[in-house]
Backbone atoms as SQL, in Angstrom:
CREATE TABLE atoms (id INTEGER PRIMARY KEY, chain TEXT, resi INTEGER, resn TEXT, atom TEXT, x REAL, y REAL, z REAL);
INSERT INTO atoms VALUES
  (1, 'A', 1, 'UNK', 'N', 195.339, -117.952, -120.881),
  (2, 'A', 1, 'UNK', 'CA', 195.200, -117.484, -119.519),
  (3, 'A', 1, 'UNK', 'C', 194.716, -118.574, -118.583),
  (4, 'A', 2, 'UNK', 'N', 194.063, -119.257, -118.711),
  (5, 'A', 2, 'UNK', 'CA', 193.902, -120.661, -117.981),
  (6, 'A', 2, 'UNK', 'C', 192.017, -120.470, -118.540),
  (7, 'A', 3, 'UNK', 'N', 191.588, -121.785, -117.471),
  (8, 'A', 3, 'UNK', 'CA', 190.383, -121.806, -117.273),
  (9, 'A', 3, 'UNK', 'C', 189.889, -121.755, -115.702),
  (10, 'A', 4, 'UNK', 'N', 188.558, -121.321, -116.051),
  (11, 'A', 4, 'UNK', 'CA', 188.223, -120.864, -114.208),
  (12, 'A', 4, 'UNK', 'C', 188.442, -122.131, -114.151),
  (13, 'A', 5, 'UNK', 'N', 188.095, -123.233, -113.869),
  (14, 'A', 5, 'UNK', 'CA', 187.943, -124.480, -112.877),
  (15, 'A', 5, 'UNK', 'C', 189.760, -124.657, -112.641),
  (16, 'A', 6, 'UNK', 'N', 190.999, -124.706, -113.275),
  (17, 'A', 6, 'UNK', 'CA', 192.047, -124.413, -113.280),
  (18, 'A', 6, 'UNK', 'C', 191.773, -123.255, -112.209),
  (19, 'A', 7, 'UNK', 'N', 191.773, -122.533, -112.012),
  (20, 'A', 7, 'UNK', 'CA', 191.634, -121.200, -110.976),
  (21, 'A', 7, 'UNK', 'C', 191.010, -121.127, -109.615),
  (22, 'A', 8, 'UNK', 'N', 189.770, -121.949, -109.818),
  (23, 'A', 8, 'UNK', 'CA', 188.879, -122.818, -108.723),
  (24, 'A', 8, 'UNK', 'C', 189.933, -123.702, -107.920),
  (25, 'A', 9, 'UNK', 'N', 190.149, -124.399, -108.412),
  (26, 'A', 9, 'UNK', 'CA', 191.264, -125.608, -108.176),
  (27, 'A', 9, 'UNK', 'C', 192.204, -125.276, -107.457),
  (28, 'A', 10, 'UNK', 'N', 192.940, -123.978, -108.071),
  (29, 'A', 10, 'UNK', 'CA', 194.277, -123.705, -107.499),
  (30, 'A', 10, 'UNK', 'C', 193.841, -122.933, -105.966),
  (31, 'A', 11, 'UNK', 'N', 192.709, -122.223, -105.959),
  (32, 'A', 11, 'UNK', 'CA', 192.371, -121.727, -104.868),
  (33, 'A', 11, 'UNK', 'C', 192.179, -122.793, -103.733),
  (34, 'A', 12, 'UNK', 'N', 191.247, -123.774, -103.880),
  (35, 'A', 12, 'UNK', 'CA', 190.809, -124.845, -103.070),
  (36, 'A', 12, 'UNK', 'C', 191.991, -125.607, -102.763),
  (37, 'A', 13, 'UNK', 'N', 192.830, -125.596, -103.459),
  (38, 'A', 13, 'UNK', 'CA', 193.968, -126.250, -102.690),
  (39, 'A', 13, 'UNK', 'C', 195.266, -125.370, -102.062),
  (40, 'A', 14, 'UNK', 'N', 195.008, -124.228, -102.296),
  (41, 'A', 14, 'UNK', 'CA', 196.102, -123.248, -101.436),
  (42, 'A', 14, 'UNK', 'C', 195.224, -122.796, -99.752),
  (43, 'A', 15, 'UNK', 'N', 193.946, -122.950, -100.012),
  (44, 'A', 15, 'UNK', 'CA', 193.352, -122.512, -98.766),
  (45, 'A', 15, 'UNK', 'C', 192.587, -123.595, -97.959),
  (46, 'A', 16, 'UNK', 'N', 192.840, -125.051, -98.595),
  (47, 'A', 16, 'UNK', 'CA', 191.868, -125.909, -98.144),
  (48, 'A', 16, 'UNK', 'C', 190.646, -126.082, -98.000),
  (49, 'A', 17, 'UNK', 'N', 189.887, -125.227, -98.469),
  (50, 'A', 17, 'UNK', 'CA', 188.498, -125.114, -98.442),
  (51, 'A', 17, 'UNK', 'C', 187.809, -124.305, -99.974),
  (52, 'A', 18, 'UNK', 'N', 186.385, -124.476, -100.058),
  (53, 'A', 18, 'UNK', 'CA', 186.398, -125.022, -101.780),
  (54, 'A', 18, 'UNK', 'C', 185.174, -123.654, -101.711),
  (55, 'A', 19, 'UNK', 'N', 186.044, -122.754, -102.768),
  (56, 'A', 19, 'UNK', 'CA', 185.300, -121.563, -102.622),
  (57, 'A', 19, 'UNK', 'C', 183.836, -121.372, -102.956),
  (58, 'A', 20, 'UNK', 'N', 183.873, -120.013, -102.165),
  (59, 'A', 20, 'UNK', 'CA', 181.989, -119.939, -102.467),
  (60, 'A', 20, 'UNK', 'C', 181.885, -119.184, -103.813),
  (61, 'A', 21, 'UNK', 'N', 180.847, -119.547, -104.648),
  (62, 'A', 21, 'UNK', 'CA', 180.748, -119.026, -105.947),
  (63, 'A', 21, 'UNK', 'C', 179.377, -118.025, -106.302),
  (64, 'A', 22, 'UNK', 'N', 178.425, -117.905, -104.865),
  (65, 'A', 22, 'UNK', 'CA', 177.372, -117.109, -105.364),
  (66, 'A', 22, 'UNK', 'C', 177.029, -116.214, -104.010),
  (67, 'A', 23, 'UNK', 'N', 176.405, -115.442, -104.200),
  (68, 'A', 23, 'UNK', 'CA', 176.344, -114.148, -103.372),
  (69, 'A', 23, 'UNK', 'C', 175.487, -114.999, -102.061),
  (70, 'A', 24, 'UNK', 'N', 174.388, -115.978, -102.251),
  (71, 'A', 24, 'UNK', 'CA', 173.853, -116.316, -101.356),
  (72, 'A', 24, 'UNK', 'C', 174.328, -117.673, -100.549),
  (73, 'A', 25, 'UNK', 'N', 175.341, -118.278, -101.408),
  (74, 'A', 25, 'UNK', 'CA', 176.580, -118.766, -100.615),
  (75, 'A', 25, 'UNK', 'C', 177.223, -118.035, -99.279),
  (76, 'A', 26, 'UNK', 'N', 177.283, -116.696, -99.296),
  (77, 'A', 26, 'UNK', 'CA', 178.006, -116.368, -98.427),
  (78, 'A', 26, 'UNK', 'C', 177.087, -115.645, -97.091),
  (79, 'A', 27, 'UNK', 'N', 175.625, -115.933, -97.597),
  (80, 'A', 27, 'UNK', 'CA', 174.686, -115.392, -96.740),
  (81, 'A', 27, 'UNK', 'C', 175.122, -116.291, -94.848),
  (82, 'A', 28, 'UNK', 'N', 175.219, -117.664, -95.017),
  (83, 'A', 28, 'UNK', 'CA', 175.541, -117.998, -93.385),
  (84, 'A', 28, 'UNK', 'C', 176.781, -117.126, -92.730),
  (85, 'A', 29, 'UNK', 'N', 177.443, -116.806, -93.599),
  (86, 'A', 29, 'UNK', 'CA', 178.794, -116.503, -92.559),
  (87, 'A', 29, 'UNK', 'C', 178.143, -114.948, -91.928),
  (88, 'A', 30, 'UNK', 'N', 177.264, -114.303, -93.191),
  (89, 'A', 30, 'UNK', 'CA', 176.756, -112.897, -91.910),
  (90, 'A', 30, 'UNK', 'C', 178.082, -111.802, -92.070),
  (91, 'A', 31, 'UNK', 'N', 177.665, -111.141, -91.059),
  (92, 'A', 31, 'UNK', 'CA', 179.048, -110.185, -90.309),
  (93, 'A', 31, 'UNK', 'C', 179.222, -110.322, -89.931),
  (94, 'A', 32, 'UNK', 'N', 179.641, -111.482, -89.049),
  (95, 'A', 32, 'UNK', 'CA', 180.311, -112.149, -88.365),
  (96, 'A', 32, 'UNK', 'C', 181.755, -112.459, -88.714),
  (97, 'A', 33, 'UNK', 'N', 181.641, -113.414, -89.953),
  (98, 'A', 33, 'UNK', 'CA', 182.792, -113.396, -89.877),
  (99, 'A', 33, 'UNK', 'C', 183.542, -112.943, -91.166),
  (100, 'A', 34, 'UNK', 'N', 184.670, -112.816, -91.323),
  (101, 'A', 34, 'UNK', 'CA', 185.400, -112.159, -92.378),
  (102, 'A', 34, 'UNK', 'C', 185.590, -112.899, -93.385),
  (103, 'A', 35, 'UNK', 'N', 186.058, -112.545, -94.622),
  (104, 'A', 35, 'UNK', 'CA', 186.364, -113.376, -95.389),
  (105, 'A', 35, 'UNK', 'C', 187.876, -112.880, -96.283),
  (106, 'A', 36, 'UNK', 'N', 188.644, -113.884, -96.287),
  (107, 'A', 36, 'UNK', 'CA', 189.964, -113.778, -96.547),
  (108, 'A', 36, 'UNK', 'C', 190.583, -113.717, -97.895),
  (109, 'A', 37, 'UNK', 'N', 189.716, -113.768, -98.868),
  (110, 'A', 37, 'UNK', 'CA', 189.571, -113.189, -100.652),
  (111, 'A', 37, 'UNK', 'C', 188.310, -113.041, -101.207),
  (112, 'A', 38, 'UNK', 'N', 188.646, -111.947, -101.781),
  (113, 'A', 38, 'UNK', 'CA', 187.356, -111.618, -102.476),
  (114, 'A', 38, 'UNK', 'C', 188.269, -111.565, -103.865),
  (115, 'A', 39, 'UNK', 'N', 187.514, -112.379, -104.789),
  (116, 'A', 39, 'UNK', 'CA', 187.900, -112.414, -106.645),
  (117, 'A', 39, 'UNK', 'C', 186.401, -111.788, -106.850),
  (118, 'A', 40, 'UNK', 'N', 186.378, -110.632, -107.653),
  (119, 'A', 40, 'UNK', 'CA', 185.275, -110.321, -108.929),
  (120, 'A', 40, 'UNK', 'C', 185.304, -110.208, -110.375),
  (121, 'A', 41, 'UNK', 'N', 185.522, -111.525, -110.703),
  (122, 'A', 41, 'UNK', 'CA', 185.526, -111.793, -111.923),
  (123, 'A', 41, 'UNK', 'C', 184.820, -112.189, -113.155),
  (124, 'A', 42, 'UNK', 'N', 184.300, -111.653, -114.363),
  (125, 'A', 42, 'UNK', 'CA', 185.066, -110.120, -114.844),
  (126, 'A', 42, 'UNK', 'C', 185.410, -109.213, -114.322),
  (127, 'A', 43, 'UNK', 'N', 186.242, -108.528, -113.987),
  (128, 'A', 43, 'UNK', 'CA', 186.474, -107.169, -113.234),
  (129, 'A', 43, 'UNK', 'C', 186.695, -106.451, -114.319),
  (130, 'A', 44, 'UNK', 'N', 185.679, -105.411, -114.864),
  (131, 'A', 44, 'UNK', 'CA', 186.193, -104.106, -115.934),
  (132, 'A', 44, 'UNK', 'C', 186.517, -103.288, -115.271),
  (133, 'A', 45, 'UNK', 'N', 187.005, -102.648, -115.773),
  (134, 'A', 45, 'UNK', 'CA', 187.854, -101.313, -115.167),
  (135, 'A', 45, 'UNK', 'C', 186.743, -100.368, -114.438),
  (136, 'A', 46, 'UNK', 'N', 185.758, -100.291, -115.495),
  (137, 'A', 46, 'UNK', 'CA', 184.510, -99.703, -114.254),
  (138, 'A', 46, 'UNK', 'C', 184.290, -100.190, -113.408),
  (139, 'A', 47, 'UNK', 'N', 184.078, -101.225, -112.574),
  (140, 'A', 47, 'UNK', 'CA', 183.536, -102.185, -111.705),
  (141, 'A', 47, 'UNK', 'C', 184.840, -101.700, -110.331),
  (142, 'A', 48, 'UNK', 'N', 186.092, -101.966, -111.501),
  (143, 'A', 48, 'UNK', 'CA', 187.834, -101.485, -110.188),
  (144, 'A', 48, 'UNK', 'C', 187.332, -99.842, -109.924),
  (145, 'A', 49, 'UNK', 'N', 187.371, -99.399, -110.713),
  (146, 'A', 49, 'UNK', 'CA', 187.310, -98.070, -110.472),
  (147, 'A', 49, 'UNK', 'C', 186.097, -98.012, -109.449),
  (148, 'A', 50, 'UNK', 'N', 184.933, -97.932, -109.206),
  (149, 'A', 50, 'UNK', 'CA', 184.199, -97.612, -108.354),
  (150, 'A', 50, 'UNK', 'C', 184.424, -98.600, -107.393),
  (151, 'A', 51, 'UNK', 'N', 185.189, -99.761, -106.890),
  (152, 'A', 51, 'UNK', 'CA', 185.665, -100.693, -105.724),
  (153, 'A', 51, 'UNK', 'C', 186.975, -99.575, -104.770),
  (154, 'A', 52, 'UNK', 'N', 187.369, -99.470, -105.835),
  (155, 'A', 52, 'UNK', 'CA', 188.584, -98.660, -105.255),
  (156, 'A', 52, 'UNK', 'C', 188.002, -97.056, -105.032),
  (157, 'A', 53, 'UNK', 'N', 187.095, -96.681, -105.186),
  (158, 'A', 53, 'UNK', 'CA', 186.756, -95.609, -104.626),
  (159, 'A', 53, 'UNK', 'C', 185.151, -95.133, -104.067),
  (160, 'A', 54, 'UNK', 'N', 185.218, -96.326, -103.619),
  (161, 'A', 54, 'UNK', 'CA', 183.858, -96.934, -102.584),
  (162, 'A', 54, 'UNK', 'C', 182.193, -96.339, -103.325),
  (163, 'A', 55, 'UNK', 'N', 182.336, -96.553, -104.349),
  (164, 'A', 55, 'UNK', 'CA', 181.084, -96.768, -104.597),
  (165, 'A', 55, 'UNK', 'C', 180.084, -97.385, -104.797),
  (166, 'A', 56, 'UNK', 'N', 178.843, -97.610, -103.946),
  (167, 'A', 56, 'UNK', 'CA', 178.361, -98.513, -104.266),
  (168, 'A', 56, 'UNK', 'C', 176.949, -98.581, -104.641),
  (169, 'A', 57, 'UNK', 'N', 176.840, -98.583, -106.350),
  (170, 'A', 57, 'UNK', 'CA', 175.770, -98.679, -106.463),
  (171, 'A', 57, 'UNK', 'C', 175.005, -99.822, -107.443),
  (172, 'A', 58, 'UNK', 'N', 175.670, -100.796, -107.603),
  (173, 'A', 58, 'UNK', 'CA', 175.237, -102.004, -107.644),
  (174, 'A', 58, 'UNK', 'C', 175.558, -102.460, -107.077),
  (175, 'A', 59, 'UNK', 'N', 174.820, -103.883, -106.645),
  (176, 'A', 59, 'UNK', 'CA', 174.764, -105.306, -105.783),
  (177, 'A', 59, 'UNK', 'C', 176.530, -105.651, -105.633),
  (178, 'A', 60, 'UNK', 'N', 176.749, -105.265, -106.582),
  (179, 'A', 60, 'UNK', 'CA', 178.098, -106.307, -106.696),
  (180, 'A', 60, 'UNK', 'C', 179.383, -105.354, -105.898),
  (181, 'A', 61, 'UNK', 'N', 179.506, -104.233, -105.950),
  (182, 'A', 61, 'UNK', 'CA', 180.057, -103.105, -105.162),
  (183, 'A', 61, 'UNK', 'C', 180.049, -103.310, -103.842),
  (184, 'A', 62, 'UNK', 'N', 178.681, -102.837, -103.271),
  (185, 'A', 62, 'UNK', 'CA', 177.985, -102.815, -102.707),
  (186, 'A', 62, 'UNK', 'C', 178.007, -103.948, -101.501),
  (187, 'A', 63, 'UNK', 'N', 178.367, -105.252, -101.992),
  (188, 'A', 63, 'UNK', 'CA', 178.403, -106.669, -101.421),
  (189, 'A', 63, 'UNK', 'C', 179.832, -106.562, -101.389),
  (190, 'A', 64, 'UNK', 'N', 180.556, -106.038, -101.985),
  (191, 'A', 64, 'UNK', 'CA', 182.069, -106.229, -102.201),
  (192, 'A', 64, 'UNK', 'C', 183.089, -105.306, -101.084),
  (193, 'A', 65, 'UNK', 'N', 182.055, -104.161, -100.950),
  (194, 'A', 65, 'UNK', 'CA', 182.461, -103.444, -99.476),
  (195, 'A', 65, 'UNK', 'C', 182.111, -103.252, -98.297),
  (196, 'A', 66, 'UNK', 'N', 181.708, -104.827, -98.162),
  (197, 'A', 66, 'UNK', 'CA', 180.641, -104.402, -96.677),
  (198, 'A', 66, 'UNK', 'C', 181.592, -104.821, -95.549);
């Protein structure tokens, strides 16, 4: 299946800019401004299942639908 840095890589060079990798990475941008992919990876099927039907009761949900 590859390796993340293979995956890292391919992102940073399709969008020009070199993704953020931790939750408090993304603390400057605020609500302000949007952000144009969200990857949550591992994604188990529990984690999809409550994304896709807005639940949020961990951090990671929670941060994932704001």
């Amino acid at each position: 299946f590859g390796r993340a840095s293979d995956f890292l890589w391919k992102v940073e060079d399709i969008t020009s800019r070199a993704p953020i990798r931790t939750i408090t990475g993304t603390e400057p941008l605020g609500p302000q401004k949007m952000i144009d992919l969200l990857v949550v990876a591992p994604c188990t099927g529990n984690t999809l299942g409550k994304l896709a039907n807005g639940i949020t009761d961990t951090w990671r949900c929670a941060s994932s639908l704001q």
